[in-house]
C-alpha positions in Angstrom: 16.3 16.6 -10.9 14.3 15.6 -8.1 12.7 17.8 -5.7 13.3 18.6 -2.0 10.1 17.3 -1.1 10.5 13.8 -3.0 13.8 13.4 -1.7 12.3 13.9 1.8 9.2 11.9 1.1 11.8 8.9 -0.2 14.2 9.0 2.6 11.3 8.7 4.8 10.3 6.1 2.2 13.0 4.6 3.0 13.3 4.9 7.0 9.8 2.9 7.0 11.1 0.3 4.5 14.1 -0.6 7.2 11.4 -0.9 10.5 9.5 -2.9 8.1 12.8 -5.3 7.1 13.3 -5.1 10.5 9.7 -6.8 11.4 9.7 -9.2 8.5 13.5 -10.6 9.8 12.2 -10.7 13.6 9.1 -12.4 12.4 10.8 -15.3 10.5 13.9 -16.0 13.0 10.6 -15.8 16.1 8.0 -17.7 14.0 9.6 -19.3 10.8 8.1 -19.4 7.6 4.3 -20.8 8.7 4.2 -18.0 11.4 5.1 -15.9 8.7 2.5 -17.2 6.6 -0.3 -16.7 9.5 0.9 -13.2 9.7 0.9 -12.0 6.2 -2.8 -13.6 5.5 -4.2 -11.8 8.7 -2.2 -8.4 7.4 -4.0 -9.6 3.7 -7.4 -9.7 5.3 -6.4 -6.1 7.7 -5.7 -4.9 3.9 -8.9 -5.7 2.5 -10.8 -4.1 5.5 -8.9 -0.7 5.0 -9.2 -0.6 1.4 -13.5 -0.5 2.2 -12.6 2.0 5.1 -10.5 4.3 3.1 -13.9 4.8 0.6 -14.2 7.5 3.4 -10.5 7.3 4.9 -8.1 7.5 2.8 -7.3 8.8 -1.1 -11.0 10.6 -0.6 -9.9 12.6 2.0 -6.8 13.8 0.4 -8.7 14.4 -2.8 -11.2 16.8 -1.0 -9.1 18.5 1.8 -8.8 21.8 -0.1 -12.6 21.5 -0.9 -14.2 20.3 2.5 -13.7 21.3 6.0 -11.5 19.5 7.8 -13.5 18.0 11.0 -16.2 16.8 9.0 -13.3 14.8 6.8 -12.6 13.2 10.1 -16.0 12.8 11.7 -17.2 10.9 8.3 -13.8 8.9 8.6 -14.4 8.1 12.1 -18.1 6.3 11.7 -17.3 5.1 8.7 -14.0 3.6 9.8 -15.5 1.7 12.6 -18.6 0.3 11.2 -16.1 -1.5 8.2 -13.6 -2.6 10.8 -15.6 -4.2 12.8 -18.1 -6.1 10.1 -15.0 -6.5 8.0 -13.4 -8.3 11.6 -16.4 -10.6 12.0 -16.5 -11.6 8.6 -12.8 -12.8 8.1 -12.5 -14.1 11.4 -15.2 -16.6 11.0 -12.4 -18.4 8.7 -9.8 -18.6 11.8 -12.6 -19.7 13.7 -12.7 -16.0 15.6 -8.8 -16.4 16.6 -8.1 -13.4 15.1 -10.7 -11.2 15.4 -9.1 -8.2 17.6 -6.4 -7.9 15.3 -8.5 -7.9 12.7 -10.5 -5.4 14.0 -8.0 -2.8 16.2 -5.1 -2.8 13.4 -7.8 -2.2 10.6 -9.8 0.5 12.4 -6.2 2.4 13.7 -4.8 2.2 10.5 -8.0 3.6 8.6 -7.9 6.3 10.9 -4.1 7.0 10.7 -4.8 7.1 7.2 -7.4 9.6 7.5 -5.2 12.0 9.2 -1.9 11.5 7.0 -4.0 11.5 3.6 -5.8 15.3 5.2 -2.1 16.5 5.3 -1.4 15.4 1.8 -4.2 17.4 0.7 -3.1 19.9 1.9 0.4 19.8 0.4 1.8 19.9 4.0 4.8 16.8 2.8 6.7 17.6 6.2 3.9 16.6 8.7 2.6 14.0 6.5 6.0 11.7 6.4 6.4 12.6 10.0 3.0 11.0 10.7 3.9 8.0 8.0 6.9 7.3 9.4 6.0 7.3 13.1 3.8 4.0 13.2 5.8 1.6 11.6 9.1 2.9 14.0 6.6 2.5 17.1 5.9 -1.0 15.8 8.9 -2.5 15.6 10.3 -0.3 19.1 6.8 -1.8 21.1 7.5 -5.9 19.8 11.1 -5.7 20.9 10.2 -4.1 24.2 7.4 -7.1 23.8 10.1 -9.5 23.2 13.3 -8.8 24.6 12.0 -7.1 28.0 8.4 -9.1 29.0 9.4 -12.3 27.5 6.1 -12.3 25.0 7.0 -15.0 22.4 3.4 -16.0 20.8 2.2 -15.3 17.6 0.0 -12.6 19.2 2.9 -10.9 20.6 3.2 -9.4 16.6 -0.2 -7.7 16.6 -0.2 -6.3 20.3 3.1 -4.8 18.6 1.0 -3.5 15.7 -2.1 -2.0 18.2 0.7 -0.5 20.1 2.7 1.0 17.2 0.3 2.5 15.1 -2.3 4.2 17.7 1.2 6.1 19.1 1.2 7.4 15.5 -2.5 8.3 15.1 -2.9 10.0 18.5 0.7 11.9 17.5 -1.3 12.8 14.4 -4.2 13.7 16.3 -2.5 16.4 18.5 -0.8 17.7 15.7 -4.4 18.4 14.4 -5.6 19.8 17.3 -2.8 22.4 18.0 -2.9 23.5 14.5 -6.7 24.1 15.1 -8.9 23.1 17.4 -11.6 20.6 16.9 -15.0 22.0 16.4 -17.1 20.1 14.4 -19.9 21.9 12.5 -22.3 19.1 11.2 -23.0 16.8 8.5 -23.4 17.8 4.8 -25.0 15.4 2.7 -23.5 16.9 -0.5 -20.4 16.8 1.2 -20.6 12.9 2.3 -21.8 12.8 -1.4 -18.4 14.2 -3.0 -16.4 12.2 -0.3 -18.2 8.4 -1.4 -18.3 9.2 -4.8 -14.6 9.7 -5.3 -13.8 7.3 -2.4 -16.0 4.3 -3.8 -14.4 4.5 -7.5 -10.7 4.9 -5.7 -11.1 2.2 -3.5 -12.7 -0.3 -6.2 -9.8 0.3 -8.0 -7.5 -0.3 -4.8 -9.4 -3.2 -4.6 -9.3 -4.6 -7.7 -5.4 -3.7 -7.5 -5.0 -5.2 -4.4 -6.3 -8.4 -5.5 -3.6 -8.5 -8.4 -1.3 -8.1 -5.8 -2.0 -10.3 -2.9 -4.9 -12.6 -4.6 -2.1 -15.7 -5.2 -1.5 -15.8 -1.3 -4.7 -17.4 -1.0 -4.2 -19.5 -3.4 -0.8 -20.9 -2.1 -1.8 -20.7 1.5 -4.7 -23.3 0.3 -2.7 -25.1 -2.7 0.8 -24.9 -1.2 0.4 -24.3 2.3 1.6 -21.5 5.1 5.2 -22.4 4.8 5.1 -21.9 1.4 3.6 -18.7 1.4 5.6 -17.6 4.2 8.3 -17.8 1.8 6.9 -16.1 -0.8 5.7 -13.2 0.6 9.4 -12.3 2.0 10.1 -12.4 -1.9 7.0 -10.1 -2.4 8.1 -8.1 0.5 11.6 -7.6 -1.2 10.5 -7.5 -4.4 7.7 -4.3 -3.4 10.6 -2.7 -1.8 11.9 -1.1 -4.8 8.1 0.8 -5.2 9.4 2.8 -2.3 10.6 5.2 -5.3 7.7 5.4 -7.1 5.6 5.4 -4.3 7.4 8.4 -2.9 7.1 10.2 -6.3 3.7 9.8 -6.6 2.5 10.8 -3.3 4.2 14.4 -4.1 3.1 14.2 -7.7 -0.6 13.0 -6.7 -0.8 16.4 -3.6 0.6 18.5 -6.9 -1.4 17.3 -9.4 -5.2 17.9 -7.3 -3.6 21.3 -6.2 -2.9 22.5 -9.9 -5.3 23.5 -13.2 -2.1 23.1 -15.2 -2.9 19.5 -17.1 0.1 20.3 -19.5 2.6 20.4 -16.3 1.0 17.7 -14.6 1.7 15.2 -18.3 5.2 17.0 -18.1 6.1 16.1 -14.6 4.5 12.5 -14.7 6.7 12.0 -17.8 10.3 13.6 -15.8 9.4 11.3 -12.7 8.4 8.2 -14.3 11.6 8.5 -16.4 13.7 8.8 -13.0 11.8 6.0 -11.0 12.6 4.0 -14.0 16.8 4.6 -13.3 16.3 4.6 -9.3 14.6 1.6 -9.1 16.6 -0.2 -12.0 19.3 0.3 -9.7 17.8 -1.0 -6.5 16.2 -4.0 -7.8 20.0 -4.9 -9.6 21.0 -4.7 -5.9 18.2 -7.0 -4.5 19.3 -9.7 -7.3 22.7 -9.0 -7.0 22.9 -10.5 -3.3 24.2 -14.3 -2.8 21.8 -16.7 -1.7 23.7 -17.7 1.1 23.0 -13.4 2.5 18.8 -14.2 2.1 19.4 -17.7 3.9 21.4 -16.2 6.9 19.1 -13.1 7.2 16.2 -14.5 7.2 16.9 -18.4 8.7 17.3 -21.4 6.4 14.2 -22.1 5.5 14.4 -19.1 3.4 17.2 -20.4 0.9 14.9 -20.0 -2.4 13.7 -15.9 -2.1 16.4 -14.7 -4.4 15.0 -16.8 -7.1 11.5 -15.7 -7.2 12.8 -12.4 -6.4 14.4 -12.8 -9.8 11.4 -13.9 -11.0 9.5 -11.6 -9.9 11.6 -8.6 -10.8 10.3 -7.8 -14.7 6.6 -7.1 -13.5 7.7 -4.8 -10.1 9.4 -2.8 -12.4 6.8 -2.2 -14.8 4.7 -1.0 -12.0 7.7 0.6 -10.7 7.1 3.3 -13.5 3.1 2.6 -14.4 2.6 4.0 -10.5 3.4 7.7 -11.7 0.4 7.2 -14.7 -1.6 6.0 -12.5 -1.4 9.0 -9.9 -1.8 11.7 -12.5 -5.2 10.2 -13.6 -6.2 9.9 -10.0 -5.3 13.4 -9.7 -7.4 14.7 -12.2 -10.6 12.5 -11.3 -9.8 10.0 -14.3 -10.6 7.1 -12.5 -12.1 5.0 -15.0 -9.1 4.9 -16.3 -7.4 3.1 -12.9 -10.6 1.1 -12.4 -10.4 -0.3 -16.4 -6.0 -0.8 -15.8 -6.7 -3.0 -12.6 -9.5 -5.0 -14.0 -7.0 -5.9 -16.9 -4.5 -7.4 -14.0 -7.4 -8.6 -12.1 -8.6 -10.9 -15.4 -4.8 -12.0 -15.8 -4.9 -13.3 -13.0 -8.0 -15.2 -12.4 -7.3 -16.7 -15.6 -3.3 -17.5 -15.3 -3.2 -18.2 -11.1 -5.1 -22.1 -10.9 -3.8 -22.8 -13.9 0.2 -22.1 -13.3 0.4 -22.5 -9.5 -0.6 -26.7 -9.8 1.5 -26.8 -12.3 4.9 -24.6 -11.5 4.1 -24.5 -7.7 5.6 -20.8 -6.8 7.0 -20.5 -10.7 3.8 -20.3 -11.7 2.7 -17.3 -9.5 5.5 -15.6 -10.4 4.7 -16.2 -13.8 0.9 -14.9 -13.4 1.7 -11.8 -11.7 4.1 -10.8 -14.5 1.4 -11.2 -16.8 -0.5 -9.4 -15.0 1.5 -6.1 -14.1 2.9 -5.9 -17.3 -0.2 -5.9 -18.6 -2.3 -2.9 -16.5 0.9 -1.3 -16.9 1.4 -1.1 -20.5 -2.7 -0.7 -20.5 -1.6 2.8 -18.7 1.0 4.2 -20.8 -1.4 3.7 -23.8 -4.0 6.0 -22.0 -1.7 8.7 -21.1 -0.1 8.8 -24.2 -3.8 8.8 -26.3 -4.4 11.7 -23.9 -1.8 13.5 -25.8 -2.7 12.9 -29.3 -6.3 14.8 -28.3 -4.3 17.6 -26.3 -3.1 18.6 -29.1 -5.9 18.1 -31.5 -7.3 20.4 -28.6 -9.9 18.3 -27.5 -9.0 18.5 -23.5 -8.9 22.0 -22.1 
C-alpha cells in the first residue's frame, strides 16, 4: 500500500511531467525536430554543469541537513554553485562558438541553487514544502514561454531559455522566502570539517550521477555528430517519453531516500526497498503498456510529422526503462546508508556498456543501435544492483552488518 506521502510526491510527479510534455510539444510544433535537437544538447551540457554543482548542491545537502546547520548548507551551495556554473558555461560554450553561454550559465547556476533549497527540505523529511518547491519551476516555465510566445510575439530559439531563466528563479526565490519565514537567515561561519563531510559525500554522489548521466544522455552526442540534430531531436522525444514512466520510481525513492538517512533501522529500510520496488515494478508496467499502446498516427499529430518514428524506439527502448524503473529504489537505499561504492561500481558497469556498444551499433543500426546499447547498458547496472542488495542479505543474517 503506498503511503500518503508517495502518493503526494507522485502526483506532483506527475503535475511536472505534464508542464514538461507541455514544453517538449511547444518546442517541436515552434522549432521542429533540429530546434529540438539544439535544445536538448544545451539542456545535456546545463545537466553536466549541475551534476559538478550539486557536489555541494544537491544529494549532499539532503544527506547532511539533519547533521549541519542549515545557512552554512546554503552559503557553501551558493559559492560553490557559481564558480561551477560559470567555468562549466565557458567551457561548453566554446563548442557553440559562445552562442549559448547565458543559458548555459543562468539555467545551471538557478537550477543548482533550486536544488539546494528542495534537497534541504528533503533532509529534513518536510515532503509537503519540497514538491511544492519541485513543482513550482517547471509550471513557471512553461506559464513565462507562452506569455513569451503568445503575448510578446518572441519566436527565436532563445525565447525557450528566457522561458527557463524566468521559470525556475520564480521557484528558487519562492523557495527562498519559505526559508526565511521559517527562520531567519543568520549565517554563523564556515567549518572546514563541515565543508569536509559535505564534499566527501557530494564528490562520490555526484561521480556516480555522472557516470549515470553519461549512460543516459552519452548517445546524444554521438547522434548529434553521427546522425545529426534532426535525428536527435527525434530521439530524445522518445527518451523523454520513454523516462516518463521513472516518474514512479522517482517519486518512491525520493520518500524512501528522506526515510532511509532519517532511520538506524537497516532491516526496515531492505523491507521497504523490497515493498516499493515490487510496486514501481506494477505502476510503471502499466504506464509504459500505455505509452506503447498509442497509434502512431497520436505521436505524429502531437508532436508534428516529422515525429512519425517515436513509438518505435519507444518500443525499443522500453525493456531497459523498466529495469531501471525498479533498480532506482536499490540504488536509493544504498545512497541512504552512505554505500556509495556500490552506485559508483553499478554506473561504471553502464558507463563500460556503453562506450563499448554506442560507435559500434549507432553506424551500423542508425537510432536501432542506440536503443540497443542503452538496453545493454541499464539492464546491466541494474541487475548489477539487485545482486548487491540481495548479497547484503545473505551477511545480514550470517550477522555480519549490524
Amino acid at each position: 500500500m503506498l503511503s500518503k506521502n508517495t502518493i503526494i510526491t507522485i502526483a506532483s510527479k506527475f503535475v511536472i511531467l505534464l508542464a514538461n510534455f507541455a514544453l517538449v510539444i511547444f518546442s517541436t510544433h515552434i522549432w521542429g525536430s533540429e530546434g529540438r535537437g539544439i535544445i536538448a544538447l544545451v539542456m545535456a551540457d546545463v545537466a553536466i554543469i549541475v551534476i559538478f554543482s550539486n557536489i555541494f548542491c544537491g544529494s549532499s545537502v539532503a544527506y547532511n541537513a539533519p547533521r549541519l546547520e542549515r545557512d552554512f548548507l546554503l552559503a557553501v551551495s551558493l559559492t560553490w554553485a557559481f564558480l561551477i556554473s560559470i567555468s562549466g558555461a565557458v567551457i561548453f560554450s566554446l563548442f557553440f562558438g559562445f552562442k549559448y553561454f547565458w543559458p548555459l550559465f543562468l539555467i545551471s547556476f538557478i537550477m543548482a541553487m533550486t536544488s539546494s533549497v528542495t534537497s534541504y527540505w528533503l533532509g529534513r523529511n518536510n515532503i509537503k514544502i519540497y514538491n511544492i518547491l519541485t513543482i513550482l519551476s517547471p509550471v513557471c516555465i512553461l506559464v513565462f514561454l507562452a506569455i513569451l510566445y503568445f503575448l510578446l510575439n518572441k519566436s527565436d530559439i532563445e525565447t525557450y531559455f528566457h522561458a527557463y531563466y524566468l521559470g525556475t528563479a520564480s521557484g528558487l526565490i519562492t523557495g527562498l522566502i519559505i526559508l526565511q519565514i521559517k527562520k531567519p537567515f543568520r549565517f554563523s561561519g564556515m567549518s572546514y570539517t563541515g565543508i569536509k563531510s559535505i564534499f566527501y559525500y557530494g564528490i562520490n554522489n555526484e561521480f556516480n550521477y555522472f557516470i549515470q548521466f553519461l549512460n543516459y544522455r552519452l548517445s546524444y552526442y554521438f547522434i548529434a555528430k553521427i546522425l545529426g540534430l534532426a535525428q536527435l531531436g527525434v530521439f530524445s522525444i522518445a527518451v523523454s517519453i520513454t523516462e516518463a514512466v521513472w516518474i514512479i520510481s522517482r517519486s518512491m525513492s525520493t520518500i524512501h531516500y528522506s526515510n532511509v538517512i532519517n532511520s538506524d533501522d537497516k532491516i526496515k529500510s531492505r523491507l521497504e526497498t523490497r515493498s516499493y520496488a515490487r510496486q514501481s515494478l506494477l505502476i510503471s508496467l502499466l504506464v509504459i503498456g500505455v505509452t506503447v499502446l498509442v497509434p502512431d498516427s497520436v505521436y505524429q499529430f502531437v508532436f508534428g510529422k516529422e515525429f512519425v518514428e517515436v513509438k518505435r524506439f519507444i518500443i525499443y527502448l522500453s525493456p531497459g526503462v523498466m529495469a531501471i524503473a525498479v533498480s532506482n529504489l536499490y540504488g536509493h537505499y544504498f545512497a541512504g546508508v552512505g554505500k556509495l561504492n556500490i552506485l559508483r561500481n553499478k554506473s561504471l558497469i553502464g558507463l563500460g556498456a556503453t562506450i563499448v556498444l554506442l560507435p559500434l551499433l549507432i553506424n551500423k543500426y542508425q537510432l536501432t543501435g542506440v536503443c540497443i546499447t542503452l538496453n545493454v547498458s541499464y539492464i546491466a547496472s541494474s541487475v548489477y544492483l539487485w545482486y548487491k542488495f540481495i548479497s547484503e542479505k545473505e551477511k545480514l543474517q550470517k550477522g555480519k552488518i549490524m
